[in-house]
PyMOL CGO cylinders between C-alpha atoms (Angstrom):
from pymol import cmd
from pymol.cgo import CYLINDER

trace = [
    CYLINDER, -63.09, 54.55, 140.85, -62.02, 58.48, 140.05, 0.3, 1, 1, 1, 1, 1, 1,
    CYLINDER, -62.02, 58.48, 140.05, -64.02, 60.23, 142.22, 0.3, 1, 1, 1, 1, 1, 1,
    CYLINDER, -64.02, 60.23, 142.22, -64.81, 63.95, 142.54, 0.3, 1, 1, 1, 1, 1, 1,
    CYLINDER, -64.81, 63.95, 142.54, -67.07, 66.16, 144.70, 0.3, 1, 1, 1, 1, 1, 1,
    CYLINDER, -67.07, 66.16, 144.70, -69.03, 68.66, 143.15, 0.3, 1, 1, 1, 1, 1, 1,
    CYLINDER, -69.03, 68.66, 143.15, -71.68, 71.50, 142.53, 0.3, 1, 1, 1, 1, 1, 1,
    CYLINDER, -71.68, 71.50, 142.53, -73.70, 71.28, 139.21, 0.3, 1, 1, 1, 1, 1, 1,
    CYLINDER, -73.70, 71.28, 139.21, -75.83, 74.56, 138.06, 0.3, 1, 1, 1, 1, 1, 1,
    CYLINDER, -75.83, 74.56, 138.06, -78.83, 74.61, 137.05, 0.3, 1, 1, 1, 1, 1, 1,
    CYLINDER, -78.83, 74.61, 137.05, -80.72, 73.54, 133.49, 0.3, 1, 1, 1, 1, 1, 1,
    CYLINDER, -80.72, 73.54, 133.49, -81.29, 77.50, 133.17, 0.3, 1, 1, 1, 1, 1, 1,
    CYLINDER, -81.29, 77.50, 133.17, -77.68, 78.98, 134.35, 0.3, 1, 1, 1, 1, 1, 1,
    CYLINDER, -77.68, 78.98, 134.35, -76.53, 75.95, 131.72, 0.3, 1, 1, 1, 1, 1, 1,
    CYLINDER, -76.53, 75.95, 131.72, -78.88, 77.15, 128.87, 0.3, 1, 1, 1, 1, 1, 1,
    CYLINDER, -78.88, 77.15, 128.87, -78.10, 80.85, 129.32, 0.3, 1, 1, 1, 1, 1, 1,
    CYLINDER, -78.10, 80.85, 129.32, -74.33, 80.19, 128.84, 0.3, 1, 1, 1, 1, 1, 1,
    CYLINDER, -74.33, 80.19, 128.84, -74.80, 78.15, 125.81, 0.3, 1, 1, 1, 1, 1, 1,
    CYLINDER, -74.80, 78.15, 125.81, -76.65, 81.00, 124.19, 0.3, 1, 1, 1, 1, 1, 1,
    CYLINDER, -76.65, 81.00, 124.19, -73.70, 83.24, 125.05, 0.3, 1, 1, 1, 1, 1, 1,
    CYLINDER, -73.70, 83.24, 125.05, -71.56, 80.67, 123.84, 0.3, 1, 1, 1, 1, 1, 1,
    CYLINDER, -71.56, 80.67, 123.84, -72.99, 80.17, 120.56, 0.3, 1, 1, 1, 1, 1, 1,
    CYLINDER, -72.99, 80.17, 120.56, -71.29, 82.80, 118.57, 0.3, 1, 1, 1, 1, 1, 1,
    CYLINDER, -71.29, 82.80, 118.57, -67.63, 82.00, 120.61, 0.3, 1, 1, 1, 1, 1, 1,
    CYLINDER, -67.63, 82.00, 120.61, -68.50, 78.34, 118.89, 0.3, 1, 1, 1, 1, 1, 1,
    CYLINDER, -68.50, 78.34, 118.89, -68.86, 79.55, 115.99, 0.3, 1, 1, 1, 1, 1, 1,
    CYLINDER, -68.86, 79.55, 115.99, -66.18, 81.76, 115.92, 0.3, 1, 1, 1, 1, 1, 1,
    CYLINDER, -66.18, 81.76, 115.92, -63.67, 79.24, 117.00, 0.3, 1, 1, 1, 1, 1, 1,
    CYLINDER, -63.67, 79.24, 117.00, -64.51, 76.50, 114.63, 0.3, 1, 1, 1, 1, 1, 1,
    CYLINDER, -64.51, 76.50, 114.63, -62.60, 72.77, 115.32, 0.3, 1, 1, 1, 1, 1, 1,
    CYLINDER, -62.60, 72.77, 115.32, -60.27, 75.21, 117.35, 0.3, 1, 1, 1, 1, 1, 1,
    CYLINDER, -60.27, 75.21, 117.35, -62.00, 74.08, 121.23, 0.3, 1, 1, 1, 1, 1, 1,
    CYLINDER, -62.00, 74.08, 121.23, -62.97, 70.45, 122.23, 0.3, 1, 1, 1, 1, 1, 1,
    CYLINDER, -62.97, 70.45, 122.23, -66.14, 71.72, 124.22, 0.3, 1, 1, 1, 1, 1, 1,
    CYLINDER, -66.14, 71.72, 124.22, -67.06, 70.11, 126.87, 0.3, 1, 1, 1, 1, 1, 1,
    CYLINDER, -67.06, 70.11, 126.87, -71.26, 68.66, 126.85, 0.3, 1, 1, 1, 1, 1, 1,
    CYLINDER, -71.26, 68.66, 126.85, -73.20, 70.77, 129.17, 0.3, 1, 1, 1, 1, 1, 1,
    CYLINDER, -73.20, 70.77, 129.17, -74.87, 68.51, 130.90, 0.3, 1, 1, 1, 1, 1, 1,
    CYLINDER, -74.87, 68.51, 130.90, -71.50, 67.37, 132.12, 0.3, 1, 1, 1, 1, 1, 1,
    CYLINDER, -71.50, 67.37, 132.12, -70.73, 71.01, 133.53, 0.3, 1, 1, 1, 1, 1, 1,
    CYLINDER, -70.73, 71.01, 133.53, -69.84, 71.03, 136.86, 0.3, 1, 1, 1, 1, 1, 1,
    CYLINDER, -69.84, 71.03, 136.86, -67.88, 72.82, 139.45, 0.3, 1, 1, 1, 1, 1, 1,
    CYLINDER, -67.88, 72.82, 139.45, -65.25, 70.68, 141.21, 0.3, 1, 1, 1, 1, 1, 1,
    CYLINDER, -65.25, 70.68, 141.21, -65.27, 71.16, 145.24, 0.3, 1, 1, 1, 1, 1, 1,
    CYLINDER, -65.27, 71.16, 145.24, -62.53, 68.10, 145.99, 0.3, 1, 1, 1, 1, 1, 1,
    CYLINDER, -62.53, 68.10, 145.99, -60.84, 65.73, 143.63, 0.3, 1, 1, 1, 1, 1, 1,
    CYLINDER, -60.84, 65.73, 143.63, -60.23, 62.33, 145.01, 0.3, 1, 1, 1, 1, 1, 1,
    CYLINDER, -60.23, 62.33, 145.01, -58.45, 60.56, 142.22, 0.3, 1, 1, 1, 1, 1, 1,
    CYLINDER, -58.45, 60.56, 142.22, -58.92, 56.66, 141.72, 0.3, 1, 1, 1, 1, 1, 1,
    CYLINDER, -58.92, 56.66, 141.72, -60.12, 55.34, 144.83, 0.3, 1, 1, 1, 1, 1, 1,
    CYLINDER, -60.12, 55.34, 144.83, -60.90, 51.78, 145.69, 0.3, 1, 1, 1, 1, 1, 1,
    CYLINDER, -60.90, 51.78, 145.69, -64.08, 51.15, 146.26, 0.3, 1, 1, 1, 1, 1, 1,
    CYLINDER, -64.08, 51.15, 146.26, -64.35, 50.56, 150.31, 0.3, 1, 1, 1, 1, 1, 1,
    CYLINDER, -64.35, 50.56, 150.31, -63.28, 54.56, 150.23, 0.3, 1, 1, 1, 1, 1, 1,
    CYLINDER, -63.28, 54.56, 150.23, -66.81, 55.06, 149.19, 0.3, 1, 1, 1, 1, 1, 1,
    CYLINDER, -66.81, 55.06, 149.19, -68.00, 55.17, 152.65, 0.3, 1, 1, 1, 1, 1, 1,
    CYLINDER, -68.00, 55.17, 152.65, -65.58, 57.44, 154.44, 0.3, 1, 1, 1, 1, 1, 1,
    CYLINDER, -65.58, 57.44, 154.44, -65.69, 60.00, 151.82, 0.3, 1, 1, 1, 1, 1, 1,
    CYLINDER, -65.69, 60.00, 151.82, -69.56, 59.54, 152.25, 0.3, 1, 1, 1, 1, 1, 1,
    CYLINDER, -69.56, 59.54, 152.25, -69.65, 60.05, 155.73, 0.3, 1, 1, 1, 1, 1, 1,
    CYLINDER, -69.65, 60.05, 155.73, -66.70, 63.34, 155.02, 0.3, 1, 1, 1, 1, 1, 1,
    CYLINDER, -66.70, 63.34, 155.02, -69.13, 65.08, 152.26, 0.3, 1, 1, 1, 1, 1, 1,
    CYLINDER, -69.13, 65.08, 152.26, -72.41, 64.45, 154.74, 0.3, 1, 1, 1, 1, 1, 1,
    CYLINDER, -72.41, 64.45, 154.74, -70.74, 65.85, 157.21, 0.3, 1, 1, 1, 1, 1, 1,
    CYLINDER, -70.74, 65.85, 157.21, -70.28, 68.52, 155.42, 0.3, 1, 1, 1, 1, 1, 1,
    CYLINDER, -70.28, 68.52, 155.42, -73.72, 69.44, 153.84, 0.3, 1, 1, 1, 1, 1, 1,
    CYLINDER, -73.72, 69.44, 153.84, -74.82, 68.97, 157.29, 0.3, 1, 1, 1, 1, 1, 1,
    CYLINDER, -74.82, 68.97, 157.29, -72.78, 72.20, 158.23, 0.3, 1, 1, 1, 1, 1, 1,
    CYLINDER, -72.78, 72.20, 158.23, -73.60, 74.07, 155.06, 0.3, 1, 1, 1, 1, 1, 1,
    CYLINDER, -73.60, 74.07, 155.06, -76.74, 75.90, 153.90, 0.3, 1, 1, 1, 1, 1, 1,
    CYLINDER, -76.74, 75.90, 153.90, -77.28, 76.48, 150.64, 0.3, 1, 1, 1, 1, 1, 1,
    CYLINDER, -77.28, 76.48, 150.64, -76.22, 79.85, 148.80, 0.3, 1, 1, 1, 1, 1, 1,
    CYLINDER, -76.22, 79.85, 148.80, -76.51, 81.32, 145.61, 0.3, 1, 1, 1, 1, 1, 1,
    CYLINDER, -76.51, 81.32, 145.61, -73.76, 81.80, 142.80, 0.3, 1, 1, 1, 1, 1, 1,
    CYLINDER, -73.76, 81.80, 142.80, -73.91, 82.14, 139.45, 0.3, 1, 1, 1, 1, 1, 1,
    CYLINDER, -73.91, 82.14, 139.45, -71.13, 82.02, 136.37, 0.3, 1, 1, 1, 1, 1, 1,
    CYLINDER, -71.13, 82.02, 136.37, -69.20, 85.59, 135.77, 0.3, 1, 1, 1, 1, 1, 1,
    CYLINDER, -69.20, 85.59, 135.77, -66.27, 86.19, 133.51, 0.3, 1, 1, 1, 1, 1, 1,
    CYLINDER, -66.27, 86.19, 133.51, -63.97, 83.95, 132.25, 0.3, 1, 1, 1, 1, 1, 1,
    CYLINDER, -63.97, 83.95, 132.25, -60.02, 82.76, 131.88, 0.3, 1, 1, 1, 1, 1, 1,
    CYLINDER, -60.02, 82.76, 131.88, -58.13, 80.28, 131.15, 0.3, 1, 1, 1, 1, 1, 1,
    CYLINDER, -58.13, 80.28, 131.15, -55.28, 78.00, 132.12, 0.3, 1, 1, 1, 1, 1, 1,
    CYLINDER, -55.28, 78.00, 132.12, -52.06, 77.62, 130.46, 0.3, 1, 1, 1, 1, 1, 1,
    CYLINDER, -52.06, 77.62, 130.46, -54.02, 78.96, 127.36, 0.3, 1, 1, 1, 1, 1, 1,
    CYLINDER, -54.02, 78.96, 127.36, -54.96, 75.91, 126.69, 0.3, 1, 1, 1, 1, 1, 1,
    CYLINDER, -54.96, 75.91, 126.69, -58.44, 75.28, 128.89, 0.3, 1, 1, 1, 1, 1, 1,
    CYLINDER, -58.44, 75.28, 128.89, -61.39, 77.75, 128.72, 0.3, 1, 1, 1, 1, 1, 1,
    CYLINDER, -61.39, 77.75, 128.72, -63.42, 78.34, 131.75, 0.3, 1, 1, 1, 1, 1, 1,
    CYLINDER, -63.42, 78.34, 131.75, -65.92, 80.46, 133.55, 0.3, 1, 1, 1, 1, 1, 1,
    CYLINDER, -65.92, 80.46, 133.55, -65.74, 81.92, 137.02, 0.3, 1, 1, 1, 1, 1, 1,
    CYLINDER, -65.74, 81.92, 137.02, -68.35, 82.15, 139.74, 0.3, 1, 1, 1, 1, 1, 1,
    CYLINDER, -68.35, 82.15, 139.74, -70.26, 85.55, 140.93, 0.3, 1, 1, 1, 1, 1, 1,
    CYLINDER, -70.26, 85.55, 140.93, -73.08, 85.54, 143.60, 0.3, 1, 1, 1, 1, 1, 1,
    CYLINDER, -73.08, 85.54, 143.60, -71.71, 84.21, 146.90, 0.3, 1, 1, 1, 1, 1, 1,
    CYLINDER, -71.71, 84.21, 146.90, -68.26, 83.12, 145.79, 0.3, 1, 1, 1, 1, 1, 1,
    CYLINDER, -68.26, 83.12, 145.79, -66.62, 83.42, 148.76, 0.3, 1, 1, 1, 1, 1, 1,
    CYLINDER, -66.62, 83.42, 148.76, -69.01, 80.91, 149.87, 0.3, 1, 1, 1, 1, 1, 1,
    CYLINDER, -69.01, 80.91, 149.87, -68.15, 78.38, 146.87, 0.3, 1, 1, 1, 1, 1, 1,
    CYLINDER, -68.15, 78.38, 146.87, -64.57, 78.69, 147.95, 0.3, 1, 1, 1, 1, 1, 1,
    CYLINDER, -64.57, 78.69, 147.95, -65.14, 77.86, 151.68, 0.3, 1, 1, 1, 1, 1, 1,
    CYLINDER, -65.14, 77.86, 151.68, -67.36, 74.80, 150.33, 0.3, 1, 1, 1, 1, 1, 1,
    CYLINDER, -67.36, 74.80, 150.33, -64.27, 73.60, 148.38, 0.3, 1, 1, 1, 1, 1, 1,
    CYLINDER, -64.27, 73.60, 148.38, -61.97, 73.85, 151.33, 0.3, 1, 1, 1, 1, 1, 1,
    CYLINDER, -61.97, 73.85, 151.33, -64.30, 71.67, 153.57, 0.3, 1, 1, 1, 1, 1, 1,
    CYLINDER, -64.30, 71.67, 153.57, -64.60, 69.07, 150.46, 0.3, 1, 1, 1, 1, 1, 1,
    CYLINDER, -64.60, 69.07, 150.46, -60.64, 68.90, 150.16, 0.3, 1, 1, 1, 1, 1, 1,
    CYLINDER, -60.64, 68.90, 150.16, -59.32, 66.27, 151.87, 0.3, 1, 1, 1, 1, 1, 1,
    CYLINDER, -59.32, 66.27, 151.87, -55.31, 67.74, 150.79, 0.3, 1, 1, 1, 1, 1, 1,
    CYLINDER, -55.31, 67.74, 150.79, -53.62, 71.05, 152.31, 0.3, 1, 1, 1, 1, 1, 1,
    CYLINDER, -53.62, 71.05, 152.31, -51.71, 71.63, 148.73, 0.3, 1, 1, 1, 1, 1, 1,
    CYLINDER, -51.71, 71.63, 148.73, -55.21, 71.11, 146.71, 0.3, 1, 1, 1, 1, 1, 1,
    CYLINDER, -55.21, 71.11, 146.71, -56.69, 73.65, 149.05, 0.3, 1, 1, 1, 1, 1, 1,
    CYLINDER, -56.69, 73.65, 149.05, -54.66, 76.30, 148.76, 0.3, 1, 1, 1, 1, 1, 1,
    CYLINDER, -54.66, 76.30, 148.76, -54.44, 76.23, 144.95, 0.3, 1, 1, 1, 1, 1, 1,
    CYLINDER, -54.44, 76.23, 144.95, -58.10, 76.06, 144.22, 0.3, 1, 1, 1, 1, 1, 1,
    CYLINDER, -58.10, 76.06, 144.22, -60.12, 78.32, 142.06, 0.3, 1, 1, 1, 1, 1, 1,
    CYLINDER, -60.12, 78.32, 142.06, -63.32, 78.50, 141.91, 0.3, 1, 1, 1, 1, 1, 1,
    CYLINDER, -63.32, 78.50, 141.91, -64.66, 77.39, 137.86, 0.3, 1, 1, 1, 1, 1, 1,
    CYLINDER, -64.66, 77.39, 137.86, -66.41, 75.57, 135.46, 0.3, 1, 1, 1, 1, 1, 1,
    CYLINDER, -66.41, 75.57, 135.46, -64.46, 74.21, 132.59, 0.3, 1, 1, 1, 1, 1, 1,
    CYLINDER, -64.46, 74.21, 132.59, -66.26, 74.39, 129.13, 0.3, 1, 1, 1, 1, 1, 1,
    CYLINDER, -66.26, 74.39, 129.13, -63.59, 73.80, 126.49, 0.3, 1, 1, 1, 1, 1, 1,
    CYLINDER, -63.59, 73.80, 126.49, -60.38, 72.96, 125.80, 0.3, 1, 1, 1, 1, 1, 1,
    CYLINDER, -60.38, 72.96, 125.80, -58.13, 73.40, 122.87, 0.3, 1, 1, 1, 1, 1, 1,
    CYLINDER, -58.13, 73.40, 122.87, -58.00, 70.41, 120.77, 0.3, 1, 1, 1, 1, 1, 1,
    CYLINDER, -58.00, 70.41, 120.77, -55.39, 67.91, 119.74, 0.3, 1, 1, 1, 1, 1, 1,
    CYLINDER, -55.39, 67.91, 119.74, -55.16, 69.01, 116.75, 0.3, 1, 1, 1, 1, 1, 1,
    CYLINDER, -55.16, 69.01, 116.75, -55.07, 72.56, 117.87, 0.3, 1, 1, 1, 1, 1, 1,
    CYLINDER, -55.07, 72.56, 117.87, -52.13, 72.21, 119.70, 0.3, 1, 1, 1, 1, 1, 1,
    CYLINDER, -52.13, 72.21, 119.70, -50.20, 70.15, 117.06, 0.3, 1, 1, 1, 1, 1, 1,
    CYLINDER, -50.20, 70.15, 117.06, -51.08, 73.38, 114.43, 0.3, 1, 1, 1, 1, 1, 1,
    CYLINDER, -51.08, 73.38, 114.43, -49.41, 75.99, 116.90, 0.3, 1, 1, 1, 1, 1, 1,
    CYLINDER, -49.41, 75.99, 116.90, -46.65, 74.24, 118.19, 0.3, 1, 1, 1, 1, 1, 1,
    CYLINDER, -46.65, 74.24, 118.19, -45.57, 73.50, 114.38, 0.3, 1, 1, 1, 1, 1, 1,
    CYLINDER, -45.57, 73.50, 114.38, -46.58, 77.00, 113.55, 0.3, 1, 1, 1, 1, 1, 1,
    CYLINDER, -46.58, 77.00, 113.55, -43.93, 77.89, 116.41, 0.3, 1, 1, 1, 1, 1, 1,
    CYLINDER, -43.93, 77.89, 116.41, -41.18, 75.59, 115.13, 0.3, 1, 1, 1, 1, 1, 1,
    CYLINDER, -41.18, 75.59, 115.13, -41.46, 77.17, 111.84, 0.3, 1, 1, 1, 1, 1, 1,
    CYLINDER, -41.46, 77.17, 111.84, -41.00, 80.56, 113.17, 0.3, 1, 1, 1, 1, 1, 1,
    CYLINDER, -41.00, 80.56, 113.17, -41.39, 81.65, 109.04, 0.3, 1, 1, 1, 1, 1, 1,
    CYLINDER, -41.39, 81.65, 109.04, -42.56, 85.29, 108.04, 0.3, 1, 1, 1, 1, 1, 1,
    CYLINDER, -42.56, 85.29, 108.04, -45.38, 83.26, 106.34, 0.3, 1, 1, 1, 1, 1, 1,
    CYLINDER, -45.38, 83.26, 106.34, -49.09, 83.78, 106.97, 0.3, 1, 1, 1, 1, 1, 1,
    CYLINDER, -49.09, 83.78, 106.97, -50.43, 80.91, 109.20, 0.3, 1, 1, 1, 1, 1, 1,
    CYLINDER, -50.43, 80.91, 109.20, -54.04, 80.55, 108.70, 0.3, 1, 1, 1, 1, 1, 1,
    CYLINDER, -54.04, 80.55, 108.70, -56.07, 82.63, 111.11, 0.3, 1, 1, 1, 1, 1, 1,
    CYLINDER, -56.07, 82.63, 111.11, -57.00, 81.09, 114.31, 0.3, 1, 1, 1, 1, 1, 1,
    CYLINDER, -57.00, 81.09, 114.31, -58.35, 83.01, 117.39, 0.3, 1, 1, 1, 1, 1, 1,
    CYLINDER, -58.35, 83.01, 117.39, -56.27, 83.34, 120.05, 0.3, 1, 1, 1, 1, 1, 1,
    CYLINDER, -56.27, 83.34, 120.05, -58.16, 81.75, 123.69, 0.3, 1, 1, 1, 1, 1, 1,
    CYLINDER, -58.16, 81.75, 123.69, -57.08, 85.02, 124.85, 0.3, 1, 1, 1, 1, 1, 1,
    CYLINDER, -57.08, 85.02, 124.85, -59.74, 86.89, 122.35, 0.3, 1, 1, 1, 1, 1, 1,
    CYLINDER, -59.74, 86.89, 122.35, -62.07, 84.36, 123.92, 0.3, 1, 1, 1, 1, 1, 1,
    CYLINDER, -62.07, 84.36, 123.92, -61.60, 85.24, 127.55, 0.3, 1, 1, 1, 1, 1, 1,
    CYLINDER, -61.60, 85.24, 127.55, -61.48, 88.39, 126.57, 0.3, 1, 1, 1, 1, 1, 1,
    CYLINDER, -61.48, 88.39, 126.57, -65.07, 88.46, 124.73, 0.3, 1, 1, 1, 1, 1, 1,
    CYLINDER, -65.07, 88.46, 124.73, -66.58, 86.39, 127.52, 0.3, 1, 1, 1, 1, 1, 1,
    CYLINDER, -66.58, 86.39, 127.52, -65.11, 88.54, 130.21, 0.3, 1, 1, 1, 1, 1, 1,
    CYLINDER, -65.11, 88.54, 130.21, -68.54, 90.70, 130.87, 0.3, 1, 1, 1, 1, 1, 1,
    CYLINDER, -68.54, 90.70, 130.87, -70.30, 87.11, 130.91, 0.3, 1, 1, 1, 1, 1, 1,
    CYLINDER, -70.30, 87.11, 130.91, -72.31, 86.73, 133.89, 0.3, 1, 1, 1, 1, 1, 1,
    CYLINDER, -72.31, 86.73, 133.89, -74.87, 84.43, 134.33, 0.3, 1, 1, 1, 1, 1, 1,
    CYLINDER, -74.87, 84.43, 134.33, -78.91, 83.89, 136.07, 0.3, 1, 1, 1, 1, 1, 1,
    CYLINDER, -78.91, 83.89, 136.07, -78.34, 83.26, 139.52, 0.3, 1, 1, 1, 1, 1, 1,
    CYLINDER, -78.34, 83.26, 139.52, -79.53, 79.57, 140.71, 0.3, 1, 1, 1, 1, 1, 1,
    CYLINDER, -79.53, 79.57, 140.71, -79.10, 78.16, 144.78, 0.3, 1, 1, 1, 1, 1, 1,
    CYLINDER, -79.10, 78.16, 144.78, -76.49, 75.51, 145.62, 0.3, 1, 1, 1, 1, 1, 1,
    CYLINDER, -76.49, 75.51, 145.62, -78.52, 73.44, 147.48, 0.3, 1, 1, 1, 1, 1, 1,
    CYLINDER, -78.52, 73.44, 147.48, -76.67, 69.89, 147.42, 0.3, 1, 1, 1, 1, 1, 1,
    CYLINDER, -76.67, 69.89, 147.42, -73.05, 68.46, 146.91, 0.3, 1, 1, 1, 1, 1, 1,
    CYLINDER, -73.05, 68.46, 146.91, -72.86, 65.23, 144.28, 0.3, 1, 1, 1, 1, 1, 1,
    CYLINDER, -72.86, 65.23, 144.28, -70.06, 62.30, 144.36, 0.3, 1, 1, 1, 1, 1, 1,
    CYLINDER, -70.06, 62.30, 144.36, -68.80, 61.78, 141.26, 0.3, 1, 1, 1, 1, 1, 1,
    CYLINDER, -68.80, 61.78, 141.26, -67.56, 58.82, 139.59, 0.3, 1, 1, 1, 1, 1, 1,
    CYLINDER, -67.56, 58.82, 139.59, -65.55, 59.82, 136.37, 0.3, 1, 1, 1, 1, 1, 1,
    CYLINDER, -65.55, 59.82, 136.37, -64.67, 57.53, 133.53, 0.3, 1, 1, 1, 1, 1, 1,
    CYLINDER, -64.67, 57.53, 133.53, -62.41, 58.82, 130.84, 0.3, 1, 1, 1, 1, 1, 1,
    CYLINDER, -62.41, 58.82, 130.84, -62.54, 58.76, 127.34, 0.3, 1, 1, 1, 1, 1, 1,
    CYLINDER, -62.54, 58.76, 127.34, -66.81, 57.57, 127.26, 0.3, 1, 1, 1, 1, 1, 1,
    CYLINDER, -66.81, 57.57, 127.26, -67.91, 61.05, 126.95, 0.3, 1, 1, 1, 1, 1, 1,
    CYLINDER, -67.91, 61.05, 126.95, -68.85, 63.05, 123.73, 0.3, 1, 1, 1, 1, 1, 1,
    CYLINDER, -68.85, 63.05, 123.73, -65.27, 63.84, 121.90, 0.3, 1, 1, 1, 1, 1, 1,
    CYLINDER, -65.27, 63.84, 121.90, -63.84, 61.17, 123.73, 0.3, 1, 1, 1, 1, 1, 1,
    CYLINDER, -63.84, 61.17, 123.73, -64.11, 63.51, 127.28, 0.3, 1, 1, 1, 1, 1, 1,
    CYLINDER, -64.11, 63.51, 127.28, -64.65, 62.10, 130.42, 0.3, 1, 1, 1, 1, 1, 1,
    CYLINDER, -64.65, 62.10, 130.42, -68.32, 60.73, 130.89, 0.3, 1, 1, 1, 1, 1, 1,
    CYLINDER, -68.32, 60.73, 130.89, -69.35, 61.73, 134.90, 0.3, 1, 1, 1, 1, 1, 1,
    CYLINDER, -69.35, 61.73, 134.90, -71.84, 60.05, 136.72, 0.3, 1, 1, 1, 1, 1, 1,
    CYLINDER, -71.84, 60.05, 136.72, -73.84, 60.64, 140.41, 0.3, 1, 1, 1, 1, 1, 1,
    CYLINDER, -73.84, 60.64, 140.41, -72.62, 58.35, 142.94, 0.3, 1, 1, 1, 1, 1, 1,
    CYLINDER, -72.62, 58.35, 142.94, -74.35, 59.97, 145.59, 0.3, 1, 1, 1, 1, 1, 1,
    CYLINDER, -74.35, 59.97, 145.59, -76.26, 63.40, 146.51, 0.3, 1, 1, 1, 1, 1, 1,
    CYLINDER, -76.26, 63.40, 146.51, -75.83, 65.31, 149.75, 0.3, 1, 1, 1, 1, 1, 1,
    CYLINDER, -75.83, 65.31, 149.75, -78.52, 68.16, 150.09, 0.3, 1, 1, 1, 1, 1, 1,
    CYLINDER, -78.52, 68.16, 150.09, -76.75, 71.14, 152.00, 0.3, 1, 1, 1, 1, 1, 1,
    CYLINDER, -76.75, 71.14, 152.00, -78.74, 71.47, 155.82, 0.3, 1, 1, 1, 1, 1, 1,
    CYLINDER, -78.74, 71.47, 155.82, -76.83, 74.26, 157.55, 0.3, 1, 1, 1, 1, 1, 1,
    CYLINDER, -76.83, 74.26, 157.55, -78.60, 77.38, 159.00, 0.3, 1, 1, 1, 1, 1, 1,
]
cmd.load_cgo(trace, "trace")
């Protein structure tokens, strides 16, 4: 099983950012493989495949956990992206709380000290790719047809920030890749840990 830990928002923080997003869709066309909101997530800890009699030890890790956590608020602010290839928001409210939530999720050193707190929405598709890397190649004085940059994107989305909402549990994630829509990965609960801390 590919298992992940992590904090989804809520049905309103969710349906405010597709409104902001509607115009960036628009905008970019075929251009971004977007990824299904109700798949949006923040990742606390990625496990990779794990067998399944790892279940219970990373059970008994992430209750352990919530037990010493209380619940906060964040919300989604401003955006970026990585190797200009994957679009994603960052978090505002209590971030500094999100980020000591991931630490305590990681079970790695090296995956906690290159964390970032985000929520992937889109990434640049296949095809995409193959047009600019071609476009590269050709290095010609010709005019490529106009594509926006993921640059312009960050940059629009940049003043983004999103309704508030309370993280109030940490999920287990199973992942399976290539059943979601556009052939993404298709996530589903494995387990729920509300957060108990005072």
């Amino acid at each position: 099983m590919r298992l992940f830990a992590a904090v989804y928002p809520t049905r309103t923080a969710r349906e405010h950012l597709c409104g902001a997003l509607r115009e960036v869709r628009e905008i970019t066309g075929t251009a971004l493989r977007w990824a299904d909101p109700e798949q949006w997530h923040v990742t606390l800890g990625f496990y990779g495949d794990q067998p399944e009699g790892a279940l219970p030890d990373l059970a008994e890790h992430l209750s352990g956990v919530a037990r010493e956590t209380a619940p906060f608020t964040s919300c989604l602010r401003g955006a970026g992206s990585f190797s200009g290839t994957t679009l994603w928001l960052g978090l505002g409210g209590q971030s500094d709380r999100m980020v000591d939530l991931m630490r305590a999720c990681s079970l790695h050193e090296e995956e906690r000290a290159r964390q970032r707190a985000h929520l992937t929405v889109a990434r640049m598709s296949r095809a995409e790719r193959t047009r600019k890397a071609r476009e590269q190649r050709r290095r010609s004085r010709t005019i490529a047809r106009p594509s926006p940059e993921l640059s312009d994107v960050v940059h629009a989305l940049s003043v983004y920030k999103g309704p508030e909402w309370t993280v109030s549990d940490i999920r287990l994630m199973a992942s399976v890749l290539g059943e979601g829509r556009g052939g993404g990965a298709l996530h589903h609960e494995v387990e729920r840990f509300p957060l108990r801390g005072r």
